[in-house]
C-alpha positions in Angstrom: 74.0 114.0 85.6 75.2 115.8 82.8 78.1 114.0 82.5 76.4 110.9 82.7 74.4 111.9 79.5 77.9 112.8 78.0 79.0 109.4 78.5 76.4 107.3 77.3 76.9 109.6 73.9 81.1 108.7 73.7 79.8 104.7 74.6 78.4 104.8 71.2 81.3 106.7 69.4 82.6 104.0 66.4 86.3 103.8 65.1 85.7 105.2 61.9 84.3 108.6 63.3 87.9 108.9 65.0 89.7 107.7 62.6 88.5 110.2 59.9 89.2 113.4 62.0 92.5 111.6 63.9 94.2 109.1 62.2 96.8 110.9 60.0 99.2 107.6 59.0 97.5 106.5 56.0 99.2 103.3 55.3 98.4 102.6 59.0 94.5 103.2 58.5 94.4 101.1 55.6 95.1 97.9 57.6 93.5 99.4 60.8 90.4 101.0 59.3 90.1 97.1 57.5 90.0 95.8 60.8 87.9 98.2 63.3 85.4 99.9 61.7 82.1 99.2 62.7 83.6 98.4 66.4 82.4 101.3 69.0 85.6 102.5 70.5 84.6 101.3 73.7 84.7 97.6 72.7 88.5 98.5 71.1 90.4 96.7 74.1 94.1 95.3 74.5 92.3 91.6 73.8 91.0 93.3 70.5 94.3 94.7 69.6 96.0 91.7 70.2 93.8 90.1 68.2 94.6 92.9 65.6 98.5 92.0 66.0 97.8 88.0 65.3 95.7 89.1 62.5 98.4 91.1 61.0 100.9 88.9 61.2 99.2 86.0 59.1 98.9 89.0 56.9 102.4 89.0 57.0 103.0 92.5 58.3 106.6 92.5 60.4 107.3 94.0 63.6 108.2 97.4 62.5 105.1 97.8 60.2 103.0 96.7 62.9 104.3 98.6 65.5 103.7 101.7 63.3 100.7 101.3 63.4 99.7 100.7 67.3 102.1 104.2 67.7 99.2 105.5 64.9 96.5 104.4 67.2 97.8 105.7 69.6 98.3 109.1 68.4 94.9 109.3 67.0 93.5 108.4 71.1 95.5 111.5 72.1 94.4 113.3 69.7 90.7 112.5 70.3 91.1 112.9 74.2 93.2 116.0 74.1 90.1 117.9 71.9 88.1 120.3 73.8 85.8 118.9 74.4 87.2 115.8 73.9 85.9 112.9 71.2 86.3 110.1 73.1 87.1 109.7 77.2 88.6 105.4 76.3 91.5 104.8 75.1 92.8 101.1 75.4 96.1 99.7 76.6 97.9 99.8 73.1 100.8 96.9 73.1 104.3 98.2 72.7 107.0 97.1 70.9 108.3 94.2 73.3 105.2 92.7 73.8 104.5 93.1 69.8 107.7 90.6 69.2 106.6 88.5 72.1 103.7 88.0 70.0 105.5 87.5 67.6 108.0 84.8 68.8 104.4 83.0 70.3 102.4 83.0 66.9 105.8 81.7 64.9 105.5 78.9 67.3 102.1 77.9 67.3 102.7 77.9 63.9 105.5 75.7 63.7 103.6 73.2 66.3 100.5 73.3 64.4 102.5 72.4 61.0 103.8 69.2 62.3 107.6 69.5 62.7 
Protein backbone atom coordinates (compact mmCIF):
# COMPACT_ATOMS: atom_id res chain seq x y z
CA UNK A 1 0.00 0.00 0.00
CA UNK A 2 2.77 2.02 0.88
CA UNK A 3 4.47 1.52 -2.14
CA UNK A 4 1.63 2.34 -4.10
CA UNK A 5 1.53 5.82 -2.37
CA UNK A 6 5.35 6.03 -3.29
CA UNK A 7 4.55 5.55 -6.77
CA UNK A 8 1.93 7.84 -7.43
CA UNK A 9 4.57 10.58 -5.78
CA UNK A 10 7.61 9.49 -8.54
CA UNK A 11 4.48 9.54 -11.45
CA UNK A 12 4.55 13.24 -10.82
CA UNK A 13 8.35 13.72 -10.58
CA UNK A 14 9.32 16.41 -13.68
CA UNK A 15 12.71 16.43 -15.66
CA UNK A 16 13.94 19.47 -14.31
CA UNK A 17 13.80 18.22 -10.57
CA UNK A 18 16.36 15.39 -11.91
CA UNK A 19 18.15 17.19 -13.90
CA UNK A 20 19.19 19.86 -11.18
CA UNK A 21 20.44 17.22 -8.63
CA UNK A 22 21.71 14.62 -11.69
CA UNK A 23 22.59 15.92 -14.75
CA UNK A 24 26.27 16.92 -14.47
CA UNK A 25 27.15 17.53 -18.60
CA UNK A 26 26.30 20.95 -18.84
CA UNK A 27 26.57 21.49 -22.49
CA UNK A 28 24.30 18.37 -22.59
CA UNK A 29 21.44 20.05 -20.26
CA UNK A 30 21.47 23.10 -22.17
CA UNK A 31 19.88 21.33 -25.26
CA UNK A 32 18.14 18.68 -23.03
CA UNK A 33 16.84 20.87 -20.28
CA UNK A 34 15.45 23.20 -23.70
CA UNK A 35 13.64 20.37 -24.66
CA UNK A 36 12.11 18.32 -21.42
CA UNK A 37 11.42 20.41 -18.80
CA UNK A 38 8.01 20.66 -17.91
CA UNK A 39 7.57 16.84 -19.15
CA UNK A 40 6.99 14.38 -15.88
CA UNK A 41 9.68 11.84 -16.21
CA UNK A 42 7.22 9.32 -16.75
CA UNK A 43 5.92 10.67 -20.06
CA UNK A 44 10.05 10.76 -21.14
CA UNK A 45 9.76 7.60 -23.51
CA UNK A 46 12.00 6.18 -26.44
CA UNK A 47 9.16 7.93 -28.85
CA UNK A 48 9.93 11.26 -26.92
CA UNK A 49 13.65 10.80 -27.29
CA UNK A 50 13.45 10.11 -30.67
CA UNK A 51 11.66 12.89 -31.13
CA UNK A 52 14.45 14.74 -29.09
CA UNK A 53 17.16 13.16 -31.70
CA UNK A 54 14.99 14.56 -34.94
CA UNK A 55 14.76 17.69 -33.14
CA UNK A 56 18.35 17.98 -32.69
CA UNK A 57 19.34 17.27 -35.77
CA UNK A 58 17.41 20.13 -37.66
CA UNK A 59 19.29 21.96 -34.93
CA UNK A 60 22.11 20.67 -36.54
CA UNK A 61 23.72 18.82 -33.69
CA UNK A 62 25.96 15.68 -35.31
CA UNK A 63 26.14 12.27 -34.13
CA UNK A 64 28.76 12.56 -31.58
CA UNK A 65 27.19 15.73 -29.94
CA UNK A 66 24.00 14.01 -29.76
CA UNK A 67 25.03 10.84 -28.57
CA UNK A 68 26.72 12.72 -25.67
CA UNK A 69 23.98 13.69 -24.63
CA UNK A 70 21.64 10.44 -24.52
CA UNK A 71 24.99 8.79 -22.55
CA UNK A 72 24.20 12.22 -20.15
CA UNK A 73 20.62 11.11 -19.76
CA UNK A 74 21.46 8.21 -19.18
CA UNK A 75 23.86 8.81 -16.38
CA UNK A 76 21.59 11.18 -14.67
CA UNK A 77 18.56 7.94 -14.67
CA UNK A 78 21.24 5.92 -12.83
CA UNK A 79 22.06 8.31 -10.86
CA UNK A 80 18.44 9.05 -9.80
CA UNK A 81 17.52 5.27 -9.47
CA UNK A 82 20.72 4.29 -7.73
CA UNK A 83 19.81 7.06 -4.67
CA UNK A 84 18.60 5.67 -1.56
CA UNK A 85 15.90 6.04 -1.65
CA UNK A 86 15.75 6.45 -5.13
CA UNK A 87 14.31 9.73 -7.18
CA UNK A 88 12.73 8.23 -9.77
CA UNK A 89 11.79 4.16 -10.34
CA UNK A 90 11.44 5.04 -14.82
CA UNK A 91 14.00 5.29 -16.77
CA UNK A 92 13.27 5.02 -20.63
CA UNK A 93 14.92 3.05 -23.30
CA UNK A 94 17.65 5.73 -24.24
CA UNK A 95 18.76 5.14 -28.19
CA UNK A 96 22.36 4.14 -28.68
CA UNK A 97 24.70 5.09 -30.98
CA UNK A 98 23.67 2.80 -34.01
CA UNK A 99 20.31 3.55 -33.87
CA UNK A 100 21.22 7.47 -33.34
CA UNK A 101 22.92 7.29 -37.11
CA UNK A 102 20.06 5.24 -38.36
CA UNK A 103 18.22 8.16 -37.56
CA UNK A 104 20.30 9.89 -38.90
CA UNK A 105 20.74 8.37 -42.40
CA UNK A 106 16.40 8.30 -42.28
CA UNK A 107 15.98 12.18 -41.48
CA UNK A 108 18.91 13.04 -44.30
CA UNK A 109 16.56 11.27 -46.53
CA UNK A 110 13.29 12.55 -45.82
CA UNK A 111 14.99 15.53 -46.25
CA UNK A 112 16.39 15.10 -49.47
CA UNK A 113 12.78 13.61 -50.75
CA UNK A 114 10.98 16.37 -49.26
CA UNK A 115 13.39 19.02 -51.10
CA UNK A 116 12.49 17.75 -54.54
CA UNK A 117 15.71 16.09 -55.99
Amino acid sequence: MKMAGSKAVFDQVRFEELAERFLIDQAASEHLEAYLNGMLVADISSQALTRYVLHRFRQGAGTDRINGELRALSLMFDRAMATVPPKSFHAPRIPVPAEVEAMRRAWLKSSNDDGGT
